[in-house]
BADOGU-207822 format. One record per residue: residue number from 1; residue in three letters; chain; x, y, z of N, C-alpha, C in turn. Coordinates in pm, whole numbers, plus 50000, padded with zeros to 5 digits. Layout:
! residues N
<node num="NUM" residuo="ALA" cadena="A" n_u="X" n_v="Y" n_w="Z" ca_u="X" ca_v="Y" ca_w="Z" c_u="X" c_v="Y" c_w="Z"/>
...
//
This chain:
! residues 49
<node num="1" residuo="UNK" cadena="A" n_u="70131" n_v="84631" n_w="82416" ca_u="69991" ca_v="84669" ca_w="82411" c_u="69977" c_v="84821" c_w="82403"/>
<node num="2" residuo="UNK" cadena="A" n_u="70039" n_v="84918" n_w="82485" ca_u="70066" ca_v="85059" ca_w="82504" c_u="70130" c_v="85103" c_w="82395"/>
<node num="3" residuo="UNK" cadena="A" n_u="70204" n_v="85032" n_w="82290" ca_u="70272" ca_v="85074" ca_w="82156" c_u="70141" c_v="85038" c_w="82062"/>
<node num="4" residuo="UNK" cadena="A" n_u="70083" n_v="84930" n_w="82018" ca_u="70032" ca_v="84925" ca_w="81964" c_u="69876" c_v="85035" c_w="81927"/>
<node num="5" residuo="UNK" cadena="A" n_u="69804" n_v="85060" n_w="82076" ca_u="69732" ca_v="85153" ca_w="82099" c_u="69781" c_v="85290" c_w="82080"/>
<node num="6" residuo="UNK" cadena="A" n_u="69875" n_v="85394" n_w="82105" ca_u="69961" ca_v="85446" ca_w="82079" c_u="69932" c_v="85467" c_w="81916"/>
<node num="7" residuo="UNK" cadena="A" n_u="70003" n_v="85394" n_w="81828" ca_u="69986" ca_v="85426" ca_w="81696" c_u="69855" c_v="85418" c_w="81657"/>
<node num="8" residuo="UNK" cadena="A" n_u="69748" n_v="85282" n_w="81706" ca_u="69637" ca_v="85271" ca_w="81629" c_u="69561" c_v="85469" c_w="81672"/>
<node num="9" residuo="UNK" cadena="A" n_u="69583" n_v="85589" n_w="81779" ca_u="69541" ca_v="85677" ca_w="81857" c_u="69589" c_v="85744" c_w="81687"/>
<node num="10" residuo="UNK" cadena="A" n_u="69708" n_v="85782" n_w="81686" ca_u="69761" ca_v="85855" ca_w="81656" c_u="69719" c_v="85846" c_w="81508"/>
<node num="11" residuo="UNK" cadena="A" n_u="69792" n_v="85732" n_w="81376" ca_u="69720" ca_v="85700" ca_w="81301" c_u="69586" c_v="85715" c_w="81277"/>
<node num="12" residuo="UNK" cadena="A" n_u="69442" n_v="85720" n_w="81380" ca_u="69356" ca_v="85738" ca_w="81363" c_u="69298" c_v="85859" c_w="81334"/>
<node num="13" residuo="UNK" cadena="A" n_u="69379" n_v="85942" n_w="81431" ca_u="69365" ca_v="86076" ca_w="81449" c_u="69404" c_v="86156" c_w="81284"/>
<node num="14" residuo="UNK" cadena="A" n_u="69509" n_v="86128" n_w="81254" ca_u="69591" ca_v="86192" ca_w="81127" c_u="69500" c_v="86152" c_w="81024"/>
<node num="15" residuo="UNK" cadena="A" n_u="69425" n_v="85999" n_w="81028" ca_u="69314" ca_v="85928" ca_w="80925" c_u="69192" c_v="86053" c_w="80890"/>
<node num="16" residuo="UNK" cadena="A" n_u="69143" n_v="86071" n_w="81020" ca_u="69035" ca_v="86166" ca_w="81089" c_u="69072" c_v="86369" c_w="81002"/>
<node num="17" residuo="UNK" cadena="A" n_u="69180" n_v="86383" n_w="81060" ca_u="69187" ca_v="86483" ca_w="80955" c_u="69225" c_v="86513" c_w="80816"/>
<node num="18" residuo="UNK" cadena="A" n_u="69235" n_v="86437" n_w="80783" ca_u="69285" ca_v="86377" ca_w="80631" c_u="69130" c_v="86373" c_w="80542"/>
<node num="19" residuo="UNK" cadena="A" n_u="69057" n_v="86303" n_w="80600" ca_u="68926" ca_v="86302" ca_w="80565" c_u="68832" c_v="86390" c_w="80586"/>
<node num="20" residuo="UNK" cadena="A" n_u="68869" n_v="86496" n_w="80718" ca_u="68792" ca_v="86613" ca_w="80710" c_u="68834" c_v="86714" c_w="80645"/>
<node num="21" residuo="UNK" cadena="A" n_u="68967" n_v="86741" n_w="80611" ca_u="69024" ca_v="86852" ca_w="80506" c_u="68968" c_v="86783" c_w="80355"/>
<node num="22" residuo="UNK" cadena="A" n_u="69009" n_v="86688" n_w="80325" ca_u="68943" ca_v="86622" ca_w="80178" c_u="68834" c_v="86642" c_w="80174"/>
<node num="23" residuo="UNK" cadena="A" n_u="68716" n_v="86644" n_w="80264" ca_u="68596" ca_v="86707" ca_w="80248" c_u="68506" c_v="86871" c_w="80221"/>
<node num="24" residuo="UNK" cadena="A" n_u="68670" n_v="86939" n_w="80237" ca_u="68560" ca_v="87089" ca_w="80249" c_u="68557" c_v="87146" c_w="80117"/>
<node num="25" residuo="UNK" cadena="A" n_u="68490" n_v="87176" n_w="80125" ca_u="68449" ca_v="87230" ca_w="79960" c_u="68486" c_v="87296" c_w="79861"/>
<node num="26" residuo="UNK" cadena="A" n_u="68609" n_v="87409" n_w="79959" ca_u="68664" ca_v="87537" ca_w="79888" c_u="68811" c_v="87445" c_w="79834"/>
<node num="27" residuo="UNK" cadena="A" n_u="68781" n_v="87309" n_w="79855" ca_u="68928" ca_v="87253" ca_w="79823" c_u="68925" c_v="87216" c_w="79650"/>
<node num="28" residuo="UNK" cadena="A" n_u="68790" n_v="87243" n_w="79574" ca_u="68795" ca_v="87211" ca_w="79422" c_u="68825" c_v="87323" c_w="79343"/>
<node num="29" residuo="UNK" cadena="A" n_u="68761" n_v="87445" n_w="79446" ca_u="68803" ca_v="87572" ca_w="79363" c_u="68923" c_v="87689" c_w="79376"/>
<node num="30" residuo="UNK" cadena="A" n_u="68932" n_v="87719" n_w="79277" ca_u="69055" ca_v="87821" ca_w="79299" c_u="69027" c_v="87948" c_w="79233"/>
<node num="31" residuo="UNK" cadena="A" n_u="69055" n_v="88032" n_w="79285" ca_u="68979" ca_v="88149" ca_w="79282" c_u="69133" c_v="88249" c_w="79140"/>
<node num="32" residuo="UNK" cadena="A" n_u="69064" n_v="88310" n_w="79082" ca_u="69145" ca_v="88409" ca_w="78981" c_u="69166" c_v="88502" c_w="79060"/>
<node num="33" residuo="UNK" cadena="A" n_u="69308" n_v="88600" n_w="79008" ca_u="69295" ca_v="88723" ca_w="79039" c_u="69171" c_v="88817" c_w="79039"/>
<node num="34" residuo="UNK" cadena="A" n_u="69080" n_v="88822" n_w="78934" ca_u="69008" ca_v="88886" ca_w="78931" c_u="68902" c_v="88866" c_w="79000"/>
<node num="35" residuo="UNK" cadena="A" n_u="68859" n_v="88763" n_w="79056" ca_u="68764" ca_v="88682" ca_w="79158" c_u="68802" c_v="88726" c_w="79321"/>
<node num="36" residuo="UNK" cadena="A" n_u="68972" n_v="88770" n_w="79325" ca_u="68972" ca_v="88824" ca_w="79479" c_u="68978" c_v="88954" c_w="79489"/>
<node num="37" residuo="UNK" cadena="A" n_u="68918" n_v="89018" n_w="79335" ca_u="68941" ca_v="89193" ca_w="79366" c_u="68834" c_v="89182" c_w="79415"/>
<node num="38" residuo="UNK" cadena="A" n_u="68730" n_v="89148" n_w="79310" ca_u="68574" ca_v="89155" ca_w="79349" c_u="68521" c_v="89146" c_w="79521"/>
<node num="39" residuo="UNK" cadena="A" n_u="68604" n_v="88970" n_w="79543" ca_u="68571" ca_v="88955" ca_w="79690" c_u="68643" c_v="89088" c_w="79769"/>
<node num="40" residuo="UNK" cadena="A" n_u="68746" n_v="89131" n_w="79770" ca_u="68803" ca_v="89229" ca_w="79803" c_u="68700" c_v="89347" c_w="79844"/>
<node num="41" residuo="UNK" cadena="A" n_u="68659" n_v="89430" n_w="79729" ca_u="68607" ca_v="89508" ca_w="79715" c_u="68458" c_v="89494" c_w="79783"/>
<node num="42" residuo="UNK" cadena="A" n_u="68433" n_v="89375" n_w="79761" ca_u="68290" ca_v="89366" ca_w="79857" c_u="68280" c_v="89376" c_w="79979"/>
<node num="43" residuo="UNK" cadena="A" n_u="68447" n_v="89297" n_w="80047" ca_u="68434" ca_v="89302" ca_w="80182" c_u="68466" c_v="89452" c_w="80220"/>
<node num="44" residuo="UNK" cadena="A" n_u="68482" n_v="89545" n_w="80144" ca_u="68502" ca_v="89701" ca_w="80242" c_u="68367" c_v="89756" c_w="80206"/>
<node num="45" residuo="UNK" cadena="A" n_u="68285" n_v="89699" n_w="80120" ca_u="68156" ca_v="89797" ca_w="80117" c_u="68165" c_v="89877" c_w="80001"/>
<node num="46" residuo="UNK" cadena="A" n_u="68247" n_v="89876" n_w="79957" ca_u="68278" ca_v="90001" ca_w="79818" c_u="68150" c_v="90028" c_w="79760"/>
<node num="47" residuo="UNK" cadena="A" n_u="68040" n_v="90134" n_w="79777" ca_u="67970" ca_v="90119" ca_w="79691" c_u="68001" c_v="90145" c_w="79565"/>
<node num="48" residuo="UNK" cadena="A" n_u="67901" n_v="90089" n_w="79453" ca_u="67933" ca_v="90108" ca_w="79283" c_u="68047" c_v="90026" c_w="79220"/>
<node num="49" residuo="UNK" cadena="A" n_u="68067" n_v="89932" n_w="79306" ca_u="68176" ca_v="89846" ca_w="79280" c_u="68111" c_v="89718" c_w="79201"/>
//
């Protein structure tokens, strides 16, 4: 009974994040080099960038 519960825990758990990583959004896109200068450059503020 303690084996069986045991896997159905564990299995469930691994089910559980499997389905919440397959859900997030940034998982369809992939970003270019030139897409992480930009982000780059935005995150320091550069003005005229």
């Amino acid at each position: 009974m303690i084996d069986n519960f045991s896997l159905a825990v564990s299995h469930g758990l691994m089910m559980l994040a499997a389905i919440l990583l397959l859900r997030r959004p940034d998982l369809d896109r992939e970003e270019s080099p030139e897409d992480k200068a930009v982000t780059k450059k935005r995150r320091w503020g550069r003005p005229g960038a």
